[in-house]
C-alpha positions in Angstrom: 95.7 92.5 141.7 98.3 90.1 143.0 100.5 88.0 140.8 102.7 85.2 140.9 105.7 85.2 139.3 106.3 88.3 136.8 104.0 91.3 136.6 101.9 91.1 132.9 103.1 93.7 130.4 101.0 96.3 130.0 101.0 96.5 126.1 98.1 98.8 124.0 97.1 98.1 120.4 96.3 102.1 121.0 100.1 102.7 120.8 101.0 101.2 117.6 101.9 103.3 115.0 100.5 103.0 111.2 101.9 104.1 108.3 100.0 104.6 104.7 101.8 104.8 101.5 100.6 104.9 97.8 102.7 103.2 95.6 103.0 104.7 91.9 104.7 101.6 90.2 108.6 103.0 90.3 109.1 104.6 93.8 110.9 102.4 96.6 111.7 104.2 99.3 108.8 105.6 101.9 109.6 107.7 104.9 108.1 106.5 108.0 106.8 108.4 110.7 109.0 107.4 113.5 112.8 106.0 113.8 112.4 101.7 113.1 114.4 98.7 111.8 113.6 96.2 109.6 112.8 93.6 111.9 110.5 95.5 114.2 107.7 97.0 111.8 105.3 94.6 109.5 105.1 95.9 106.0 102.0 94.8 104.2 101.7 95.7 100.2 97.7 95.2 99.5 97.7 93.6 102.3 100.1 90.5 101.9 102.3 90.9 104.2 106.3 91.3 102.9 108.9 89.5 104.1 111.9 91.3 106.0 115.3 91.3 104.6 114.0 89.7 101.3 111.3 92.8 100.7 112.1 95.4 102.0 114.7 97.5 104.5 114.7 99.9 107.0 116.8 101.8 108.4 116.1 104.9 110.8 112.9 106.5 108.9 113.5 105.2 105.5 111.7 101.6 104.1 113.1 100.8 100.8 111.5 98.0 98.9 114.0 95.7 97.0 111.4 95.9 93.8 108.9 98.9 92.9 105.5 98.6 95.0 102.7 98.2 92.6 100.1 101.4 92.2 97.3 102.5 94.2 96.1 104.8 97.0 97.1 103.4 100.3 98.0 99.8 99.0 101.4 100.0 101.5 100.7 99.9 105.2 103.1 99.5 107.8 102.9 98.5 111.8 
């Protein structure tokens, strides 16, 4: 197909990565599957979804919280 201007970016939903955590009500810090920073995942805790900086951190495979994540079995997802 022909394009004017710049060609599309070829992005698949296929290729993001998800990561499931249970919180137990005093841990803060998750390892994460692959190397991230703060500003490039979406956290979600029971699925609200937590502001960077003021929620949590991340730096290279570690997300800490700045407060202990709540209990449950796979209330923690991140994108």
């Amino acid at each position: 197909m022909v394009y004017i201007g710049d060609t599309p970016r070829t992005t698949s939903f296929a290729s993001v990565v998800k990561d499931e955590f249970s919180g137990d009500g005093s841990e803060t810090a998750f390892t994460l599957s692959k190397i991230a920073t703060t500003n490039s995942v979406s956290v979600f805790v029971e699925n609200v979804r937590q502001e960077p900086t003021t929620a949590y951190a991340v730096s290279g495979t570690t997300l800490t919280f700045t407060a202990t994540t709540p209990s449950g079995t796979g209330n923690i997802y991140v994108l």
